[in-house]
C-alpha positions as CSV (number, residue, x, y, z in Angstrom):
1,X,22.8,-9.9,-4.2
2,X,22.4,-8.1,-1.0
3,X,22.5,-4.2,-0.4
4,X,22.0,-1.4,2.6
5,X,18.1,-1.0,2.6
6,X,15.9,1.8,4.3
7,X,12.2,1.0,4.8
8,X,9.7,3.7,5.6
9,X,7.1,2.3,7.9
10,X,3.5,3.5,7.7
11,X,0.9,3.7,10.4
12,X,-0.1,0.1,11.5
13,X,3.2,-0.9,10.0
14,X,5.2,-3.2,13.1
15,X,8.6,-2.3,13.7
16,X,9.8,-5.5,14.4
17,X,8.6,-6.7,10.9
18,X,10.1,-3.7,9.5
19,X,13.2,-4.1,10.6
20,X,12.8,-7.9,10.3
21,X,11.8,-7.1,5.9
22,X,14.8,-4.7,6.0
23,X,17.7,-6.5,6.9
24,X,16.6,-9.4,5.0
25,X,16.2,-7.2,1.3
26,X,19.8,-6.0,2.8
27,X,21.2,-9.4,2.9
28,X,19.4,-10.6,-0.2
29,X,17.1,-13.3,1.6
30,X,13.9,-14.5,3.1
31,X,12.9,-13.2,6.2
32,X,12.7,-17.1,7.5
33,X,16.0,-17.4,6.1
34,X,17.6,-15.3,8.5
35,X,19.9,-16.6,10.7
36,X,20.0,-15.3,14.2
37,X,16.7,-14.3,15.9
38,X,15.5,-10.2,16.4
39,X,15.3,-10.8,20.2
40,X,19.2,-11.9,20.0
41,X,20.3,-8.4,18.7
42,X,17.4,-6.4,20.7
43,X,14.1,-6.5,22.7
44,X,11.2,-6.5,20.2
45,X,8.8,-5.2,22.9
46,X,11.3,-2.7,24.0
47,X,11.3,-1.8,20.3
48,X,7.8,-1.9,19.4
49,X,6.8,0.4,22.7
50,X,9.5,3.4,21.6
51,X,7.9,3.0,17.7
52,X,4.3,2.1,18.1
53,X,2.5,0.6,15.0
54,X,-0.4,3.5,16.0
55,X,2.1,6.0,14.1
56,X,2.4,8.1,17.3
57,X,5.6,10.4,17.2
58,X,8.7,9.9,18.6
59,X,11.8,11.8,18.8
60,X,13.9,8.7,19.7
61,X,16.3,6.9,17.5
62,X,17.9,3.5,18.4
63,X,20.6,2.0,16.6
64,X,21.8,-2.0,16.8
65,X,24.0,-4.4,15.3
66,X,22.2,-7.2,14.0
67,X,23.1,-10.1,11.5
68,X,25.9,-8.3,10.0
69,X,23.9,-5.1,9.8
70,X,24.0,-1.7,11.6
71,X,19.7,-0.9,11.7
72,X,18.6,2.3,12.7
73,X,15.4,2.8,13.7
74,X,14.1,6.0,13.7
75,X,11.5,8.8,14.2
76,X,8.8,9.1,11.0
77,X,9.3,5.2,10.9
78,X,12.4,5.1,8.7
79,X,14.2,1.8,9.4
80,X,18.2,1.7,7.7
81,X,19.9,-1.4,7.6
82,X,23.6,-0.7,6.6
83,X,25.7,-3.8,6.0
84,X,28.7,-4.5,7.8
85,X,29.8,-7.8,6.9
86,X,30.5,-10.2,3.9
87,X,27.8,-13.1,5.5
């Protein structure tokens, strides 16, 4: 079964494996089992320098297509995965 998910990271949370957890509980698999790589849809160190895992603010959001999923990533750590697709 496989839903839109929002994850709500916490200081020394990474936001690569936040976004990583979310779009797998939104496609109703593993993590491993995911089929195309993070780095495919964006760049994780890109990513992880605009949402440090320190908890630092920032006002930025960024939104990407990924594995049938829109994920938005944004300020406060909120990470929603909105599906897109039947895969």
């Amino acid at each position: 079964m496989s839903q839109d998910a929002t994850v709500v990271r916490t200081a020394g949370d990474d936001a690569c494996r936040a976004v990583i957890d979310a779009v797998a509980a939104a496609r109703g698999v593993r993590p491993i089992d995911l089929d195309t790589p993070l780095y495919e849809a964006v760049d994780p160190d890109a990513l992880r320098a605009l949402f440090p895992a320190d908890g630092r603010p920032s006002a930025t959001t960024v939104e990407f297509a990924w594995t049938d999923c829109l994920v938005t990533v944004a300020d406060g750590g909120r990470v929603t995965v909105t599906r897109t697709g039947s895969r």
